[in-house]
C-alpha positions as CSV (number, residue, x, y, z in Angstrom):
1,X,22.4,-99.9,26.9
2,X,21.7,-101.1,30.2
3,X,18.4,-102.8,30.6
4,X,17.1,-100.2,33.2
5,X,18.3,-97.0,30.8
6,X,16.3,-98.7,27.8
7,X,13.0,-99.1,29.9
8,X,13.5,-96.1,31.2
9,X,13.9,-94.6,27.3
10,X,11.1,-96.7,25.7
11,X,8.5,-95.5,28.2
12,X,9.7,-91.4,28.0
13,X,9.3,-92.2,24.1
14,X,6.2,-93.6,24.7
15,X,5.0,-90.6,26.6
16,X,6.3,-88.2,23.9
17,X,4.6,-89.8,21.1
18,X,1.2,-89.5,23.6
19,X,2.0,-85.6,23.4
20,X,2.4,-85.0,20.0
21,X,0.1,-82.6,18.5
22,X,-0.5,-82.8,14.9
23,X,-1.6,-80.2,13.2
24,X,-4.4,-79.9,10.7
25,X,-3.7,-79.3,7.0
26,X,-4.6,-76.2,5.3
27,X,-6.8,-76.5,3.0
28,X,-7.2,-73.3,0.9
29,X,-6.1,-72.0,-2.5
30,X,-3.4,-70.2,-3.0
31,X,-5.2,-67.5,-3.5
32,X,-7.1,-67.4,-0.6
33,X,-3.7,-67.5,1.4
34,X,-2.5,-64.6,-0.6
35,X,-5.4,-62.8,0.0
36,X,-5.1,-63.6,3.8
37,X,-1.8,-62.5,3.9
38,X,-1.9,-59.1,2.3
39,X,-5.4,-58.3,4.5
40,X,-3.6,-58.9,7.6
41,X,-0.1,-57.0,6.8
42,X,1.9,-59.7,8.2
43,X,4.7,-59.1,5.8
44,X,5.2,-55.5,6.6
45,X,5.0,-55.9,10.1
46,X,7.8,-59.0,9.8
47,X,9.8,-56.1,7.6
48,X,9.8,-53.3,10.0
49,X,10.2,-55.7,13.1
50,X,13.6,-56.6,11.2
51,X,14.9,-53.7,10.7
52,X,14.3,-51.9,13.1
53,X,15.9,-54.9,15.6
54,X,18.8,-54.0,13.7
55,X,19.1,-50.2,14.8
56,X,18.2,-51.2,18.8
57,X,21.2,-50.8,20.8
58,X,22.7,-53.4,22.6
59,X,22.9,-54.0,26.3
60,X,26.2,-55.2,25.3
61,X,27.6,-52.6,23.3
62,X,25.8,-49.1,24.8
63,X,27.6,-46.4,24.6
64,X,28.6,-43.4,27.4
65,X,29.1,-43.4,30.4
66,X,27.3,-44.9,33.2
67,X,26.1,-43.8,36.3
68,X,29.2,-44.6,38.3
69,X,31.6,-43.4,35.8
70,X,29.9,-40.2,35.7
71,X,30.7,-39.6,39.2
72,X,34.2,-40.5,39.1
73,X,35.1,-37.7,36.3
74,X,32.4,-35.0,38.1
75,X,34.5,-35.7,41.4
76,X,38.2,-35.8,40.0
């Protein structure tokens, strides 16, 4: 590497590892995370968000006719 590019690379490396934000352990039993799971639904909402992403339409893929078409076969 050219000198220049590896300064330039030790000190953005330097600034990252400044950043870094580590996150605290969790500390409680098992059970207490079970218990915190099931009292805040998080695993039904996760379920339905799932599914029911899978029934939205895509932008992509829509079906009928658009607003321009429309007018094409209304006309002709």
């Amino acid at each position: 590497m050219d000198k220049r590019l590896l300064k330039r690379h030790k000190r953005q490396v330097a600034r990252a590892k400044e950043n870094v934000k580590v996150s605290e352990p969790d500390v409680r039993t098992p059970e207490q995370i079970q218990a915190a799971r099931e009292a805040s639904g998080a695993g039904e909402v996760v379920t339905k968000g799932l599914n029911s992403a899978k029934n939205m339409p895509t932008f992509r893929g829509r079906s009928g006719p658009t607003m321009g078409s429309a007018s094409k076969t209304d006309a002709g």
